[in-house]
C-alpha positions as CSV (number, residue, x, y, z in Angstrom):
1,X,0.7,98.7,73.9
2,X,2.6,101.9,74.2
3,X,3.6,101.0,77.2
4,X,5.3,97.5,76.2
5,X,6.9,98.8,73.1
6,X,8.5,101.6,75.8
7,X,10.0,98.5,78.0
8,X,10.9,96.8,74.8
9,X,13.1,99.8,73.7
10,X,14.5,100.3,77.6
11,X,15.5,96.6,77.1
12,X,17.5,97.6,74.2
13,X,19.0,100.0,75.5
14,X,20.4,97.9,78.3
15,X,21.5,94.9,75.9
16,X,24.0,97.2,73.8
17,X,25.2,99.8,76.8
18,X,25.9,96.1,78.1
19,X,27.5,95.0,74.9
20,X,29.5,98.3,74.8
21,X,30.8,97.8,77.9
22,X,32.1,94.6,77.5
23,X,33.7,95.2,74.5
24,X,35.4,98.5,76.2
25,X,36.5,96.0,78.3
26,X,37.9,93.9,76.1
27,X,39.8,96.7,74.6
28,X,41.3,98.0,77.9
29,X,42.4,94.2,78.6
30,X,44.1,94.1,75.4
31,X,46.1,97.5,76.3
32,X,47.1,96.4,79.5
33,X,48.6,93.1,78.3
34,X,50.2,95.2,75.6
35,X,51.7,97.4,78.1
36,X,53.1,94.3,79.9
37,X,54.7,92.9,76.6
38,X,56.4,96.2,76.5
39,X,57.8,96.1,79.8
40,X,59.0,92.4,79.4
41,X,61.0,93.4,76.2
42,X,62.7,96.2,78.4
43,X,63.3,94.1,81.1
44,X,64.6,91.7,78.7
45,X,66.9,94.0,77.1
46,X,68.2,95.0,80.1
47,X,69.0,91.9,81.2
48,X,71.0,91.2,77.6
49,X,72.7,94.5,78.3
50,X,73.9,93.5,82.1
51,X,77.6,91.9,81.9
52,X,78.9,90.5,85.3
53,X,82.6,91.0,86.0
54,X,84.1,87.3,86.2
55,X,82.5,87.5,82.5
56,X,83.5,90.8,81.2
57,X,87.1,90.6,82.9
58,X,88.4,87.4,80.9
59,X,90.5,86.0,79.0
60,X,87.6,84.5,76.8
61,X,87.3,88.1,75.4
62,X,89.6,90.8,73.7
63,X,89.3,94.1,75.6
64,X,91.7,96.5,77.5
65,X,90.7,97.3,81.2
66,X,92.5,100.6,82.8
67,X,92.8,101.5,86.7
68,X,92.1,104.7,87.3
69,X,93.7,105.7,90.5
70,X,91.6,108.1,92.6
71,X,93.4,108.1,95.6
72,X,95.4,111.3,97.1
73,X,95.7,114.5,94.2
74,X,94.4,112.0,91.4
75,X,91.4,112.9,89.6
76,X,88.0,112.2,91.3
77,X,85.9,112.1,88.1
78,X,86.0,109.7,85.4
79,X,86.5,111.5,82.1
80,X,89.0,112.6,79.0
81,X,91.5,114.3,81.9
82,X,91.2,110.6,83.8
83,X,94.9,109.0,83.5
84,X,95.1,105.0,83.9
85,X,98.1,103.8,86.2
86,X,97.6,100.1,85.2
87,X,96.3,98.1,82.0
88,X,95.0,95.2,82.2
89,X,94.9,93.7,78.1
90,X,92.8,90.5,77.6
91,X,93.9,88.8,73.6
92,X,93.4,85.8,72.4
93,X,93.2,84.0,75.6
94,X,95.9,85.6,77.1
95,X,96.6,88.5,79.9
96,X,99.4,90.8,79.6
97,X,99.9,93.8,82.4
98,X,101.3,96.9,82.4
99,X,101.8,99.9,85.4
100,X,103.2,103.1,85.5
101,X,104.0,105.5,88.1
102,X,102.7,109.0,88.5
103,X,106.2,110.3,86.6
104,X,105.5,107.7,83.8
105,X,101.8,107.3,83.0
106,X,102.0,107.5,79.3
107,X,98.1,108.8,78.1
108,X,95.0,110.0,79.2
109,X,91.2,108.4,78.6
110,X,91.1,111.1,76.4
111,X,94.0,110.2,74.0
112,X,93.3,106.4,74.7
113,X,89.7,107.3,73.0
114,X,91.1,109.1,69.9
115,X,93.4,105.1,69.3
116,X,92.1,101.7,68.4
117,X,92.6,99.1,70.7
118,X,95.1,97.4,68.5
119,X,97.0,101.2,68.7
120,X,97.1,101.2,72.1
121,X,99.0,97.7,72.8
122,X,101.7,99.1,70.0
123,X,102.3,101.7,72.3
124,X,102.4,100.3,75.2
125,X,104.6,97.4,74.3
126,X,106.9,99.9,72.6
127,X,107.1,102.0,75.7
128,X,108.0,98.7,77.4
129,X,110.5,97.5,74.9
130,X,112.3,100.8,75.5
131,X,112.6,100.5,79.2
132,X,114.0,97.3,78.8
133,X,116.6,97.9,76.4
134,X,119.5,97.9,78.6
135,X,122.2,96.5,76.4
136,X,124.3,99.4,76.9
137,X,123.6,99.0,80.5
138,X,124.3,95.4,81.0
139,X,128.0,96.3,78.8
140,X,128.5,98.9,81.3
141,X,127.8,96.6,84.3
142,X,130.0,94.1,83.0
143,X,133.0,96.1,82.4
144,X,132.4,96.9,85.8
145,X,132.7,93.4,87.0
146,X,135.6,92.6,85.3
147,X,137.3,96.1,87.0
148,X,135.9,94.3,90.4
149,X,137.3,90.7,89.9
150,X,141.0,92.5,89.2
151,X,140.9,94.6,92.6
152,X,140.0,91.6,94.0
153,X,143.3,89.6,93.1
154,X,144.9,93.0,95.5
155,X,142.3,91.9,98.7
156,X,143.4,88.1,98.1
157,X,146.9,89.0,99.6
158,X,145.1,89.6,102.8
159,X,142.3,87.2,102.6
160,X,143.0,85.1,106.1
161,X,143.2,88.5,108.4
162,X,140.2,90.0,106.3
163,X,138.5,85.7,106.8
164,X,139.3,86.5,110.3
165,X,137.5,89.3,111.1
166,X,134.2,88.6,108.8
167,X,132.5,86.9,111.6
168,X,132.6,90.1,113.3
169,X,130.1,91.5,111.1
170,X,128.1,88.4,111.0
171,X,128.9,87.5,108.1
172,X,129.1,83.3,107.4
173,X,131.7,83.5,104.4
174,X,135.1,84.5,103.0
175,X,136.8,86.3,100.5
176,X,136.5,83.2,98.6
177,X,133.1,83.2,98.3
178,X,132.9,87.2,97.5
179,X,134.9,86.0,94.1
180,X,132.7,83.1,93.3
181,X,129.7,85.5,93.3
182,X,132.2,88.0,91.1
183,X,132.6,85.0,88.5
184,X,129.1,84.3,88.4
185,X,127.8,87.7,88.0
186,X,130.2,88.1,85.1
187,X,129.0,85.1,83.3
188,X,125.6,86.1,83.8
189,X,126.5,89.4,82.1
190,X,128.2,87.9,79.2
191,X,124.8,85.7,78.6
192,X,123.8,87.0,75.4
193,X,120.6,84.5,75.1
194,X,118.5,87.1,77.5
195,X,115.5,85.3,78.6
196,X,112.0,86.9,77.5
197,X,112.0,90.2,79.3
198,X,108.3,91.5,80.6
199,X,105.5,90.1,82.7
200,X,103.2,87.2,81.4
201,X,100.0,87.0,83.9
202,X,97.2,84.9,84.4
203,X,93.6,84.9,86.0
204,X,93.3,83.2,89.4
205,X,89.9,83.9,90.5
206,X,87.3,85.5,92.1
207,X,86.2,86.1,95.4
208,X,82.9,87.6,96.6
209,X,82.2,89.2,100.0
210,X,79.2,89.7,101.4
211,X,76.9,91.4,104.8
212,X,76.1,90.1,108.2
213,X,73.7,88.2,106.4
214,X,75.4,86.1,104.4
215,X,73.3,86.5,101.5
216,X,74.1,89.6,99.9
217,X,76.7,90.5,97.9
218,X,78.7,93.7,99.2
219,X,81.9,93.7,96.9
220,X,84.4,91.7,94.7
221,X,88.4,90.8,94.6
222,X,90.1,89.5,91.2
223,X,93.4,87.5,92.0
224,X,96.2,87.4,89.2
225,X,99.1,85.8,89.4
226,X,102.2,86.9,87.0
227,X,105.9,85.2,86.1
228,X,107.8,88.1,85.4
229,X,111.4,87.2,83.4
230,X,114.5,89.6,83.9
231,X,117.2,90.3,81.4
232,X,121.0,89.5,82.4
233,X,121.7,93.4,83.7
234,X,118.3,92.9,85.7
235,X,119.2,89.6,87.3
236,X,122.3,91.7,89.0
237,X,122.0,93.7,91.5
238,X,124.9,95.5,92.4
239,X,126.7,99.1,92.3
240,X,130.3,97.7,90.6
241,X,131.5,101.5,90.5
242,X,130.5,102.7,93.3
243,X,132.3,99.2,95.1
244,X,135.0,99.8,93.0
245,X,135.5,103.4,93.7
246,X,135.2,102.6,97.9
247,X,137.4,100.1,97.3
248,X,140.4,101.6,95.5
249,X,140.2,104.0,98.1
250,X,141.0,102.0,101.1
251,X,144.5,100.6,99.5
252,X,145.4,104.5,98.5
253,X,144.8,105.7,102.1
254,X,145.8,102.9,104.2
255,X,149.0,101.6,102.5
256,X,151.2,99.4,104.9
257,X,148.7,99.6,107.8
258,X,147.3,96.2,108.1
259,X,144.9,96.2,110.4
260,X,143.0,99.7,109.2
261,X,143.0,97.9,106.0
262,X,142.0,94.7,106.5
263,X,139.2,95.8,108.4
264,X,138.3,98.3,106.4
265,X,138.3,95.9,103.6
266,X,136.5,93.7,105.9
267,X,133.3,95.6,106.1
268,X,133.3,96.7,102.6
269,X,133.4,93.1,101.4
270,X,130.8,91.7,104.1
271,X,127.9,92.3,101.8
272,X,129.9,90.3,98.9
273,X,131.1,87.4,101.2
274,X,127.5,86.9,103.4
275,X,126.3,83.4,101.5
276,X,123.2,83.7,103.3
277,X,122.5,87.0,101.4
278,X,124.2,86.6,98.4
279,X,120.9,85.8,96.9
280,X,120.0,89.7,97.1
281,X,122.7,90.3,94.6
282,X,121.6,87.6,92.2
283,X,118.3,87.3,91.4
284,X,116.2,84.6,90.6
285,X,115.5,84.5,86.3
286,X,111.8,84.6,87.1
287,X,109.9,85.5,89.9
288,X,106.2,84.4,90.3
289,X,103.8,86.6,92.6
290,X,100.3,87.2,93.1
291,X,98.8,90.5,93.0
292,X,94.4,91.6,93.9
293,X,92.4,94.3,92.2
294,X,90.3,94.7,95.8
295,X,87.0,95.7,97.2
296,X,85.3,96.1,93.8
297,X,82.2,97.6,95.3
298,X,80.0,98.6,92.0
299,X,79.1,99.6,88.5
300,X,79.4,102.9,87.3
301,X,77.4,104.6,84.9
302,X,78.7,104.8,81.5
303,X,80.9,107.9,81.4
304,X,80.9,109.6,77.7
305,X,84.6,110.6,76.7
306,X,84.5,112.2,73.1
307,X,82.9,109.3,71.0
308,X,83.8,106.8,73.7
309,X,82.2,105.5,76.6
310,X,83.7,104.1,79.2
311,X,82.0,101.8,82.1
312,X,83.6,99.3,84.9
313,X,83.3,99.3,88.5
314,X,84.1,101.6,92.0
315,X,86.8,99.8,93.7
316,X,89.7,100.7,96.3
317,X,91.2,104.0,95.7
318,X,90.0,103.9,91.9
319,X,87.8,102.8,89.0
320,X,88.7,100.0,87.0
321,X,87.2,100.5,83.8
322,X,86.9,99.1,79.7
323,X,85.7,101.3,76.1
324,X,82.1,99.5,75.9
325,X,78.6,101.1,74.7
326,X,76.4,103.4,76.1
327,X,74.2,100.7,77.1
328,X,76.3,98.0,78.7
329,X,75.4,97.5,82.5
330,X,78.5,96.3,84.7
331,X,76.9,94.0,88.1
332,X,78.9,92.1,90.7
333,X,78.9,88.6,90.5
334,X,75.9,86.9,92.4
335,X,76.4,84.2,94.9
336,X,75.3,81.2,93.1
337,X,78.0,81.9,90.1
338,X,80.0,79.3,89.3
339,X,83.9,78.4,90.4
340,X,83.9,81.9,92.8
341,X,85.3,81.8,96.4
342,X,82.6,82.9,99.2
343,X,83.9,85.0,101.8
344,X,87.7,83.7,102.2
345,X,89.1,83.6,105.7
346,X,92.6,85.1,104.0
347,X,93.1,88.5,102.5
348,X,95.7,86.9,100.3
349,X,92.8,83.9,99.5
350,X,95.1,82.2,96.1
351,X,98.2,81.0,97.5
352,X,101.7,81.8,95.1
């Protein structure tokens, strides 16, 4: 009796260490699956946080991008003493571009952090705006040209021998083609409707590159394309004191000798009579180019600048970079993204 009542208790025993067990079990399943929801919501938030860059450098959003040129003596490090050449200002659907030169860059990532974005395209379109008032310039000029068109009425006197002897410079034109161009200078620097001055620019596309493979992605190119419009003293392009000076010379120390003078005259004028070339002098009201931000090759981590952060990509001789959030993670574009060229056979790959 003892006996079975012992084997009955050793049974019992069994039954809830078994019980125990399972439910331990249970428990430790329910951990691990809780672990796995946690790592999902991470992975998930860091896939809400990744931006790619044909989505983050568009014109469907309002930001400012900055090149940060890295090349030769520039800074190597991204921070508040980093000073953008180029800016790159996405609003409302449209791209506007500004460079500087070394000389000329106007603020560091530092000062741009302390402004609001609005504050920072005041600026820079007021730095523009200043650097293309030239009204006092284009007066100048045309006083210039008038001083030029009444010298010219002396030359006209020896227009055949000076015709003569142009084709000795290779030059396919006459004197009375040098004061055609004259006239037309001078009413393009009486225009007093200037033409918008500045650059308007536009998004061409993107191109990917990838390895021997084929299949992975090694770097990016942005095309952009730009009209840019020139003012009436920026269409001309010609020294009208320094012509006139060279040229009131040669009548004061050649006087009655001909020849000297007519062939001094002769090469003076070539660059004014050439028809082929005259086009050097005027230029066209707009010109239309495409420029590349190249070998984007990728992100950077976030880099903290006062109560700013800044984050972009690596690319050639620079960073190209926009104010975001300590978060925000900046990829390449992947190979099945829409409307992106694969691997083009051209380095200019968007024709002008």
């Amino acid at each position: 009796m003892k006996r079975k009542l012992l084997l009955l208790l050793c049974a019992a025993t069994c039954v809830v260490s078994l019980l125990t067990a399972c439910e331990k079990d249970k428990e430790t399943d329910g951990l691990g699956n809780g672990n796995s929801n946690v790592k999902k919501e991470s992975s998930e938030e860091q896939a809400e946080n990744q931006k790619t860059l044909s989505s983050v450098f568009s014109t469907d959003n309002n930001a400012i991008w900055y090149f940060v040129d890295t090349s030769e003596s520039h800074t190597k490090n991204l921070g508040k003493d980093s000073y953008p050449h180029e800016y790159y200002i996405f609003n409302n659907g449209e791209l506007t571009y500004y460079g500087f030169a070394d000389e000329t860059v106007p603020y560091s990532l530092g000062e741009l952090s302390q402004m609001t974005d609005a504050e920072i395209i005041t600026a820079l379109e007021a730095i523009r705006n200043e650097s293309s008032d030239d009204s006092d310039r284009q007066s100048k000029e045309l006083e210039a040209c008038n001083q030029t068109i009444a010298l010219m009425e002396q030359v006209s006197e020896y227009s055949e021998q000076i015709d003569s002897m142009l084709p000795e410079y290779g030059i396919s034109g006459t004197v009375s083609d040098a004061k055609a161009l004259l006239e037309q200078c001078k009413s393009i620097l009486e225009s007093t409707n200037e033409s918008d001055t500045g650059i308007t620019d536009s998004l061409k596309g993107f191109a990917l590159y990838t390895d021997s493979t084929g299949n992975n992605v090694l770097s990016e190119d942005i095309a952009y394309g730009y009209i840019r419009s020139l003012s009436p003293s920026g269409r001309v392009d010609f020294n009208f004191e320094e012509f006139n000076g060279s040229l009131s010379s040669v009548f004061e120390n050649y006087g009655d000798d001909i020849q000297s003078l007519t062939g001094t005259l002769a090469h003076l004028l070539a660059p004014l009579c050439d028809v082929e070339n005259q086009g050097d002098i005027i230029r066209e009201e707009q010109t239309e180019r495409i420029s590349y931000i190249e070998d984007i090759s990728s992100g950077l981590t976030n880099a903290q600048v006062y109560d700013s952060y800044y984050g972009g990509y690596r690319c050639k001789d620079g960073y190209l970079v926009t104010r975001t959030d300590e978060n925000t993670i900046f990829v390449l574009d992947s190979l099945d993204t829409p409307n992106i060229v694969i691997d083009p056979k051209s380095d200019d790959w968007v024709e002008e």
